[in-house]
N, C-alpha and C positions, 0 to 999 in steps of 0.2 A: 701210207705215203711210201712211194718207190723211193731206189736210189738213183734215177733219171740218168744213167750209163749215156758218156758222149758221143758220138761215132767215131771220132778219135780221140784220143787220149793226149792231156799236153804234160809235157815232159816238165820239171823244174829241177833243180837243184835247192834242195830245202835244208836248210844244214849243214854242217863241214861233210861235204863232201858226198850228201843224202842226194842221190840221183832217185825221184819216185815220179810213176806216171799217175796222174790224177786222172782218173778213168769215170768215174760219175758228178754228181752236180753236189753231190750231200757230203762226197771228198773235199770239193772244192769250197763250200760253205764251212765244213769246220776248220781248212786247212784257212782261210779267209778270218775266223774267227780267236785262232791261234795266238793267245799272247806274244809267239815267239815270231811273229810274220813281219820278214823284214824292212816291207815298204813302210811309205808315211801310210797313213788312216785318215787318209781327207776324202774327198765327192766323190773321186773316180773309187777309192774302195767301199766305201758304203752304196755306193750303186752296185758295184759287184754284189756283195752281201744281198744287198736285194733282189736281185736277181734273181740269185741260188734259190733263194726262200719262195719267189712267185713260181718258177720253175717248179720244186717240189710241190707246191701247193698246185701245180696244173694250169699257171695263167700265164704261163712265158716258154718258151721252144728251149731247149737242150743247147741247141746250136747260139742262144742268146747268153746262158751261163756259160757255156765253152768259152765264149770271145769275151767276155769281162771279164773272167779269172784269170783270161791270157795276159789281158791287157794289162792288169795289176799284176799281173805277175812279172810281164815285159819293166814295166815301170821299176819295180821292187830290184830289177837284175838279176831273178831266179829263172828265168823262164829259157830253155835249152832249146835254139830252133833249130 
């Protein structure tokens, strides 16, 4: 199993002050998994989560985990556009 690298990388601010660019799918999936993640953990995040997972497993596009992790991320207020 790759680490499914996205053609762009989304920025967040994770942390006091943790400016990091999440650049593959398996980033996004543990960063998603993260006790410390600041959104709620309702549908829109477990479909993220899954996502990530079909992605690495090879049954979903890169570009589908990119836009879900944004999207929780957007939600969460971490997300740097």
């Amino acid at each position: 199993m790759s680490n499914k690298p996205f053609a762009i990388p989304v920025r967040i601010r994770f942390g006091p002050g943790d400016v990091c660019e999440v650049s593959t799918t398996t980033e996004a999936a543990e960063l998603l998994a993260n006790v410390d993640w600041p959104g709620e953990r309702g549908r829109k995040h477990e479909d993220a989560v899954e996502t990530c997972l079909k992605v690495l497993d090879g049954h979903r596009s890169t570009i589908d985990a990119r836009n879900a992790f944004a999207e929780v991320a957007r939600m969460a207020g971490i997300l740097l556009e």
